[in-house]
N, C-alpha and C positions, 0 to 999 in steps of 0.2 A: 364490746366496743360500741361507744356511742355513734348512732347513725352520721350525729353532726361532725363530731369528728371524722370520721371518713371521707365526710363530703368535703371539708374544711380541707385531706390532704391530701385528696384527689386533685381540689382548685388548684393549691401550690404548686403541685408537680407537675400539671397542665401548662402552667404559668412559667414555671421553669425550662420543661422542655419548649416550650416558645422561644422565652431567651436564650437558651442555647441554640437554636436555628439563630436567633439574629448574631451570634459570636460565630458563627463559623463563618470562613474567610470567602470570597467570593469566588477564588481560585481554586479550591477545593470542587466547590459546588458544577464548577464548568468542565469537570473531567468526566471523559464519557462514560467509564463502569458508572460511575455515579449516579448519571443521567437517566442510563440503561435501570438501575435500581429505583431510584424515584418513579420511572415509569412500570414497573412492573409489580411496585409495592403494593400498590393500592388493589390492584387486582388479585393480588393470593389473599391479601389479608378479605376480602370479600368473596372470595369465592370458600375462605377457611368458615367465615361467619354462615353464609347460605349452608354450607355443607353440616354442619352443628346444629340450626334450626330446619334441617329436613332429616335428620339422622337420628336426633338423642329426643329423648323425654325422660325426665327426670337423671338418673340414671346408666340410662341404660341405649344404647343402639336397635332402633324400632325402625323395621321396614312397612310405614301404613299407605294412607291414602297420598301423603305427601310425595313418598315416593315416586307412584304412579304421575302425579302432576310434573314432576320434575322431566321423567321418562317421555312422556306427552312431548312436554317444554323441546327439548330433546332434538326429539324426532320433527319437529316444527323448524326448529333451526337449520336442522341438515335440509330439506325441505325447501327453506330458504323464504322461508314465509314473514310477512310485515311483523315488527315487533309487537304491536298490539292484538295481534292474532296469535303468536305465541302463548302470552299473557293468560289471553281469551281459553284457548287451546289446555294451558298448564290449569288454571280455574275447573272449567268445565270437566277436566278427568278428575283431578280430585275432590271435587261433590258431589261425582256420580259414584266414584269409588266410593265414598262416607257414605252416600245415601243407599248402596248396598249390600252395608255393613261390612266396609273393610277396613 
């Protein structure tokens, strides 16, 4: 399959589900499971993404250096520590873990 074409009907379909958000009726939109789901969607679907890029390589289900920084990450939060300390925290384990050779 041509690259261009993929791209071509990704745009469409992006484009499409747009327009079906503006078709749907506004009274739908205002019921609370709804709500409840708009609000919690956006957090699996990114907690499914992070979990994917610290888990796989290639393949396959890899416990590395990544891991560890998550673990770190982790343990900061229970902690209760500023976010950019977190950050700092998740960083710091995993390029000590790499630079260890793990």
């Amino acid at each position: 399959m041509n690259v261009w074409i993929a791209i071509g009907l990704t745009a469409a379909a992006c484009y499409l589900v747009k327009l079906a958000g503006l078709l749907v009726p506004a009274g739908l939109l205002e019921r609370p499971s709804v709500q409840r789901l708009a609000a919690l969607l956006p957090v699996a679907l990114l907690a499914a993404l992070f979990a994917q890029q610290t888990f796989s390589a290639a393949d396959a289900v890899v416990l590395d250096a990544r891991a560890a920084g998550l673990v770190a990450a982790a343990i900061a939060l229970v902690l209760r520590a500023p976010f950019l300390v977190v950050i700092a925290t998740a960083v710091g384990v995993t390029a000590g873990v790499r630079a260890l050779g793990g």
